[in-house]
C-alpha positions in Angstrom: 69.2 311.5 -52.8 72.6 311.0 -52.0 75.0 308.8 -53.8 78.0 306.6 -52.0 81.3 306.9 -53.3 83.4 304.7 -54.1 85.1 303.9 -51.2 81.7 303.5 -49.5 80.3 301.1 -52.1 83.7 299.3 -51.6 82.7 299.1 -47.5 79.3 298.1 -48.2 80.1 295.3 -50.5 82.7 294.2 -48.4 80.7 293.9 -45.9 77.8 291.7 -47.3 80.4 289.5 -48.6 81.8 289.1 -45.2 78.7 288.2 -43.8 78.0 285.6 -46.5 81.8 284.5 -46.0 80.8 283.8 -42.4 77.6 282.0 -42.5 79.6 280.2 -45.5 82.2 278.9 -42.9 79.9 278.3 -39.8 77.6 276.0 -42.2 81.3 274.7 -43.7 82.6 273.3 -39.7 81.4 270.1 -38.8 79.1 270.6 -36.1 79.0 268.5 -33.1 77.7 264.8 -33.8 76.9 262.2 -31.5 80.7 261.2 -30.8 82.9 261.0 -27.6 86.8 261.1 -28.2 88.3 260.7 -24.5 91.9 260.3 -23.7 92.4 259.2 -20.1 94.9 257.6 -17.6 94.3 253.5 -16.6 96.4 252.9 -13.6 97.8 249.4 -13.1 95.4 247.3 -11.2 92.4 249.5 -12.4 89.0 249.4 -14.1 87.6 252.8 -16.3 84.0 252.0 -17.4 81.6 254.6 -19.4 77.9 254.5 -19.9 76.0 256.0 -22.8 72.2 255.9 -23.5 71.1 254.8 -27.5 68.3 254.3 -28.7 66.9 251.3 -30.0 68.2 250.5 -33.8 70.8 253.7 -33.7 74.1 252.2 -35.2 77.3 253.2 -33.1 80.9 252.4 -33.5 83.1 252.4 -30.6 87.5 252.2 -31.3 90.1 252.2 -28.6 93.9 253.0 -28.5 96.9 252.5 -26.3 98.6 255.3 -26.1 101.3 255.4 -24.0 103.1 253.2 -21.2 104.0 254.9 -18.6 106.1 252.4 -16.6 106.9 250.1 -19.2 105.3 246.9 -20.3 103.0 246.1 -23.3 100.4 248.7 -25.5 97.3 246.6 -24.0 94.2 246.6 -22.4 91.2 244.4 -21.9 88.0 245.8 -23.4 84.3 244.9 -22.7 81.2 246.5 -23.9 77.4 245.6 -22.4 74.2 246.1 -23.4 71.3 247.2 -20.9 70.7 243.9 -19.7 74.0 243.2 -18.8 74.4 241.0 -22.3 78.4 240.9 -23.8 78.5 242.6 -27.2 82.2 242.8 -27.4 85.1 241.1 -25.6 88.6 241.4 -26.2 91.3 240.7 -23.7 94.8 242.5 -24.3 94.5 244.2 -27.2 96.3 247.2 -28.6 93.9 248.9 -31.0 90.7 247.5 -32.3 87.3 248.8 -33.7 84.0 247.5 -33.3 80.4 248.2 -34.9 77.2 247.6 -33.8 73.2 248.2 -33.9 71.5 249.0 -30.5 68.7 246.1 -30.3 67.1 248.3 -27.2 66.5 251.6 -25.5 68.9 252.1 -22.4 71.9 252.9 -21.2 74.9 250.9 -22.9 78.2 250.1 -20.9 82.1 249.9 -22.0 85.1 249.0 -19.7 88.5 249.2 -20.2 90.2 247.0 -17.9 94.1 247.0 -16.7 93.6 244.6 -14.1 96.2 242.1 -15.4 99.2 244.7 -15.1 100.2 245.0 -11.4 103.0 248.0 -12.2 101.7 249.3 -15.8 100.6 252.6 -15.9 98.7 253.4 -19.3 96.9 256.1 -21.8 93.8 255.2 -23.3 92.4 257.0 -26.3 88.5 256.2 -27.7 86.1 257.1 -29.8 82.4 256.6 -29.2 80.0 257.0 -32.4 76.8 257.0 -31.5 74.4 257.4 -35.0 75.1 260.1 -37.9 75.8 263.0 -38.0 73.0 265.9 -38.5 72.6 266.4 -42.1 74.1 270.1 -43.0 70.5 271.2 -44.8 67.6 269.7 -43.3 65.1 268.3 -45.5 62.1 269.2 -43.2 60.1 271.4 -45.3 62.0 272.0 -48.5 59.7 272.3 -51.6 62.9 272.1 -53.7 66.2 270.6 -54.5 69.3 271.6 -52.9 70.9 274.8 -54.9 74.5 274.8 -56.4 75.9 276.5 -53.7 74.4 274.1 -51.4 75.3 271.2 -52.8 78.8 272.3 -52.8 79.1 273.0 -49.5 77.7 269.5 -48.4 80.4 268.2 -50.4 82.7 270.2 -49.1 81.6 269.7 -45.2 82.1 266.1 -46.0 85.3 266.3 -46.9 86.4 268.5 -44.1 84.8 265.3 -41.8 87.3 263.2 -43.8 90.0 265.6 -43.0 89.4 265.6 -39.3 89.6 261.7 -39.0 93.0 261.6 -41.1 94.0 264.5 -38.8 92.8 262.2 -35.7 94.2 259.0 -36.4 97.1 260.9 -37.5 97.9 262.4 -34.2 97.6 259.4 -32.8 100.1 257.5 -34.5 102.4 260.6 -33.7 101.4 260.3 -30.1 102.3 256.7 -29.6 105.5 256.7 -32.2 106.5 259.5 -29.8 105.9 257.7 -26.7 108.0 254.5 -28.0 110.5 256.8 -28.9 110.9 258.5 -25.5 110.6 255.1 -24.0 113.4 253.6 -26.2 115.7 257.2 -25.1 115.0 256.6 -21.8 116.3 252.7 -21.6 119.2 254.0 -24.3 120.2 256.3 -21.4 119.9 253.5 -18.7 122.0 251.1 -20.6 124.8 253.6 -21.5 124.9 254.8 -17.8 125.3 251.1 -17.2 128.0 250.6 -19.4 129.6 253.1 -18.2 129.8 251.8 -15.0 130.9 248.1 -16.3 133.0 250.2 -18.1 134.6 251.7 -14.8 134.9 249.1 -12.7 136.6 247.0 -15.1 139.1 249.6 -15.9 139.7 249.7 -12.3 140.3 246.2 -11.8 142.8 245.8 -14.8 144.9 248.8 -12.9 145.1 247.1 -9.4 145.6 243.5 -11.3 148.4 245.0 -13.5 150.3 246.7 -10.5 149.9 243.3 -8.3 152.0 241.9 -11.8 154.5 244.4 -11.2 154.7 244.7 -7.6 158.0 243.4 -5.2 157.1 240.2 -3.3 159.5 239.6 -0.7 159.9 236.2 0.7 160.9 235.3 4.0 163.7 232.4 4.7 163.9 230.9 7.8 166.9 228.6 8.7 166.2 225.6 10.8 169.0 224.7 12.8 170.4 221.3 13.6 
């Protein structure tokens, strides 16, 4: 019988610890859970609403951002979420940022608007986050006849913690987002004022010219004898 040498037992333990490596990281990512993270555009004058279907007793969280102002005004926006029968769970009128939890009382499809109706030249980006239930767990428990192992254990703990990550990263990005849109916003009226000045600026130079050389200018006056 053959033997391998050592370069091939080299190849062929690399390779089954690159295949454990892999199913290590694919159990590691946080799969896909019952969330919706939407970032769209609310024109002024202008209603967004979005449905989703829960089922009865499934806890969901919904949270909502203003992003950006596109043509100036205030980080705001009316927000309104329905249950299936039309009843308000949440309300808020004008608000920048807000989160809110609940616990579907029904089957059906649940309804959330975000309104910009009360702007009439406000242009706005809208971020959310939809939560609907938990998260799958990472090791089903559907016939197990014994405990999680080490290994398994450890990488629950660590798929939890890369969950964690990914909201820090998310709210993160949206700080960064809107601090950059304020910023841009505050260059752009910076620009407009010095422009502005400039002009004041001008004109007033201008007028202290032609005012100084009417100071300095000859004014000849005209006698006129009136005879007897």
């Amino acid at each position: 019988m053959p033997r391998l040498g050592s370069a091939q037992r080299w190849a062929a333990a690399a390779g089954r610890w690159g295949h454990r490596l892999l199913v290590l990281l694919l159990l590691l990512v946080p799969g896909p859970g019952g969330a919706s993270e939407i970032t769209f555009e609310l024109p002024d004058n202008a209603k967004q609403c979005f449905y989703e279907d829960i089922t009865q007793g499934t806890k969901c969280t919904l949270e909502f951002q203003v992003l950006r102002v596109i043509t100036g005004g205030h980080y705001d926006v009316d927000c309104r979420l329905e249950d299936p029968d039309g009843n308000v769970l949440y309300k808020e009128m004008k608000k920048q940022y807000d989160s809110f939890t609940f616990t579907a009382s029904k089957n059906g499809t649940y309804k959330f608007c975000f309104s910009n109706e009360f702007s009439t030249f406000t242009h706005k980006t809208v971020y959310f986050d939809f939560q609907v239930g938990e998260d799958p767990p990472l090791f089903p428990s559907e016939n197990r006849v014994s405990a999680l192992t080490q290994m398994e254990s450890a990488c629950v703990s660590i798929h939890e913690a890369l969950k964690s990550v990914i909201d820090y990263q998310t709210h993160f990005r949206l700080r960064e987002a809107q601090g950059r849109s304020r910023a841009e916003d505050l260059n752009t009226r910076v620009a407009y004022w010095s422009v502005g000045e400039a002009l004041i600026l001008l004109v007033v130079s201008i007028g202290q010219v032609f005012l100084l050389k009417s100071f300095f200018s000859d004014k000849r006056t005209t006698t006129t004898r009136v005879g007897s």
